[in-house]
C-alpha positions in Angstrom: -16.5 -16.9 -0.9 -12.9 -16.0 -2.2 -10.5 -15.2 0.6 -7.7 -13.0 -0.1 -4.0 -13.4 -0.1 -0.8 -11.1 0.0 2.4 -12.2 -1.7 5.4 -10.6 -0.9 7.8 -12.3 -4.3 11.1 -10.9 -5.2 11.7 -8.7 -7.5 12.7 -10.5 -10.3 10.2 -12.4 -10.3 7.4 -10.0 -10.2 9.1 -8.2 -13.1 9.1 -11.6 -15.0 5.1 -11.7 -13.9 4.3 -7.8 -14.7 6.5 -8.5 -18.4 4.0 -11.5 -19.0 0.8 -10.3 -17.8 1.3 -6.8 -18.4 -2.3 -5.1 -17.3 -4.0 -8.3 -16.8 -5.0 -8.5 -12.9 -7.3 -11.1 -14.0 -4.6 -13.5 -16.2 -2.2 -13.0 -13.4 -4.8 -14.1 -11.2 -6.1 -16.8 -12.9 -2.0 -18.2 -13.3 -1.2 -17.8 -9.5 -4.2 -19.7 -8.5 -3.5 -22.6 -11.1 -0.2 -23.0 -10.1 -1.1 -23.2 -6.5 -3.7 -26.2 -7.6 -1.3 -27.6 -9.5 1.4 -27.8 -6.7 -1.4 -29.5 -4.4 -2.7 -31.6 -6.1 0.5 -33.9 -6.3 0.4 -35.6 -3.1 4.4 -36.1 -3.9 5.0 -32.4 -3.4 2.9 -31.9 0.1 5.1 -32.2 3.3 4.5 -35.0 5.1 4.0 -32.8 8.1 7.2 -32.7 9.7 10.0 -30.6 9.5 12.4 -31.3 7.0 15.2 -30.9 9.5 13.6 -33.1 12.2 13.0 -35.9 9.7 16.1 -35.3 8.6 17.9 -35.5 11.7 15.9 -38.3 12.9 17.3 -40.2 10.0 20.7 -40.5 11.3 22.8 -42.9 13.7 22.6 -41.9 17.0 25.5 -41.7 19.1 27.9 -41.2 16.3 30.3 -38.4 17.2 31.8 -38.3 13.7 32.5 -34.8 12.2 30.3 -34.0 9.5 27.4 -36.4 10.8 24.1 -34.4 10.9 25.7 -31.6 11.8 26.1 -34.1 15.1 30.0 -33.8 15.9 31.0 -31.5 18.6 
């Protein structure tokens, strides 16, 4: 059964949409739902279920108290 979903895009970008698809709910549909399959269904693009910042933090030397370090220096 097809769940439905509520997109809040900015502005230029749903004018870029309503230019293309003009009076075609079903085209503009059909695109938004592609693109979402096409986005998961590269295993490259998925997070790998933590948060950018954490892994990205996590990454670093600990102890350093070098400016500019991770955001680290105090």
């Amino acid at each position: 059964m097809p769940k439905k979903l509520t997109l809040n895009i900015e502005p230029d970008l749903y004018q870029r949409l309503e230019n293309r698809f003009k009076e075609d709910e079903q085209g503009l549909n059909q695109f938004i739902i592609d693109a979402i399959r096409n986005q998961l269904s590269d295993p490259a693009r998925l997070p790998d279920g933590k948060d950018g910042l954490e892994n990205y933090l996590q990454k670093g030397s600990s102890g350093s108290r070098t400016y500019g370090v991770k955001g680290q220096g105090w």
